[in-house]
C-alpha positions as CSV (number, residue, x, y, z in Angstrom):
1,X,164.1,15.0,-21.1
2,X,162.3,15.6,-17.5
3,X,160.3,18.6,-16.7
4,X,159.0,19.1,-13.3
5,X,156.8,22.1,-12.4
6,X,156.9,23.5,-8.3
7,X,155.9,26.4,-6.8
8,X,157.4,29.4,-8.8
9,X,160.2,26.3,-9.9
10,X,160.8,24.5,-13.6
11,X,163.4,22.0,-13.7
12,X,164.5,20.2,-16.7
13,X,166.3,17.4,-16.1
14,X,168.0,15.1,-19.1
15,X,170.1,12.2,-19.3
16,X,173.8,12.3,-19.8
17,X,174.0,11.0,-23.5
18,X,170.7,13.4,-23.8
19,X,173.4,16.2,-22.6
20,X,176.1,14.9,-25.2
21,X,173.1,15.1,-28.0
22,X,172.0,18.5,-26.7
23,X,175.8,19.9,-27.5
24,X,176.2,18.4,-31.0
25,X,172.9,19.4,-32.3
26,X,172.3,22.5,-30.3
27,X,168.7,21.7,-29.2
28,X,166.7,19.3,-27.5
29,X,162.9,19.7,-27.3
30,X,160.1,17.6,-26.3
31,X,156.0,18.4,-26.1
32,X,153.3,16.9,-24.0
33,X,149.8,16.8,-25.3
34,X,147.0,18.9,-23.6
35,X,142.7,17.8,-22.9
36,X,141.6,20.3,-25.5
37,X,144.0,18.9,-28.4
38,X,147.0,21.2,-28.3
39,X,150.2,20.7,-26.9
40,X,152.5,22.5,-24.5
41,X,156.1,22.4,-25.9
42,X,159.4,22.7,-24.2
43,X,163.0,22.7,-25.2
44,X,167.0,23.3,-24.4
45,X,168.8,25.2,-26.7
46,X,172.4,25.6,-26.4
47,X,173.2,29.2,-26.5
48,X,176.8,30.7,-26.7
49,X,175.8,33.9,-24.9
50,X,177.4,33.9,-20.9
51,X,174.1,34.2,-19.5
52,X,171.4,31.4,-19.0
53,X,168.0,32.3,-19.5
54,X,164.5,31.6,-20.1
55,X,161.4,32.2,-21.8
56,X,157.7,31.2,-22.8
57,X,157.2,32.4,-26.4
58,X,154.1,31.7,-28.6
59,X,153.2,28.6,-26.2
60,X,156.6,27.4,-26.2
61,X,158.5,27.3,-23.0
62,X,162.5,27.5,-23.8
63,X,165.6,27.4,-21.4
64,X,168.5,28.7,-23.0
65,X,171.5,27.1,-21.4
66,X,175.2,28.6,-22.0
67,X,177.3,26.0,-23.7
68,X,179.9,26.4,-20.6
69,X,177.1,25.6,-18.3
70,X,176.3,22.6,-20.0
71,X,180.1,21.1,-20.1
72,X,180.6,21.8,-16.6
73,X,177.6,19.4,-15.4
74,X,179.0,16.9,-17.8
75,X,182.2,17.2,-16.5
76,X,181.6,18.0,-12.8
77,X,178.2,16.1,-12.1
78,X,176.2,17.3,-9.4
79,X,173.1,16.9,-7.4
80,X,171.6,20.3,-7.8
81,X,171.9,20.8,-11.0
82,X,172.8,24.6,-12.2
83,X,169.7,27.2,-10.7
84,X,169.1,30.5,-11.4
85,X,166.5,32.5,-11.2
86,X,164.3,35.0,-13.6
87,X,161.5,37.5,-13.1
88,X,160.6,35.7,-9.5
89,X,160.6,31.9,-10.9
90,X,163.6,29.6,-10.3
91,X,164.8,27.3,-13.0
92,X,166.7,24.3,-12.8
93,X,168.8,22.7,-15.2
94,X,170.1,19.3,-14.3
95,X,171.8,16.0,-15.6
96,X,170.8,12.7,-14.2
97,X,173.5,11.5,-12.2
98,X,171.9,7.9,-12.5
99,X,172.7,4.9,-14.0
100,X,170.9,4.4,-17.3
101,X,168.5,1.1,-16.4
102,X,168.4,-2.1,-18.5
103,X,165.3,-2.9,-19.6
């Protein structure tokens, strides 16, 4: 799992098997560590609402993506991803459309 920070922007970005993991188990998260020792933690959970959303609670930043939402992109690949936008920041949910490298 990606996580890019812009101007008033977050976009998660995962791979497509990460997508197919993300669907059976229901939640994907991931943490980075911080200078002072703690870590800032962000995740996907599949929700089975009809609206996206997101939110930042106790430290941990969460994008709750509609199961539909995430089928489409598997299905129907695109560049830009799925955007919408909450309390004046835009988040970005997107599948890599690359090709997996061989290492």
């Amino acid at each position: 799992m990606y996580l890019k920070f812009e101007k008033n922007k977050i976009r998660f970005r995962i791979s497509q098997p990460e997508a197919t993991i993300l669907l059976a188990k229901g939640l994907m998260a991931d943490s980075v560590s911080l200078p002072d020792g703690s870590s800032f933690v962000y995740r996907i959970e599949v929700t089975e609402t009809d609206q996206n959303s997101a939110h930042l609670i106790d430290g941990i930043l969460t994008l709750k993506m509609t199961r539909l939402a995430i089928e489409y992109l598997i299905n129907k690949p695109t560049k830009n991803g799925i955007l919408f936008l909450q309390a004046g920041a835009c988040y970005i949910f997107e599948i890599d459309l690359r090709k997996p490298s061989h290492k």
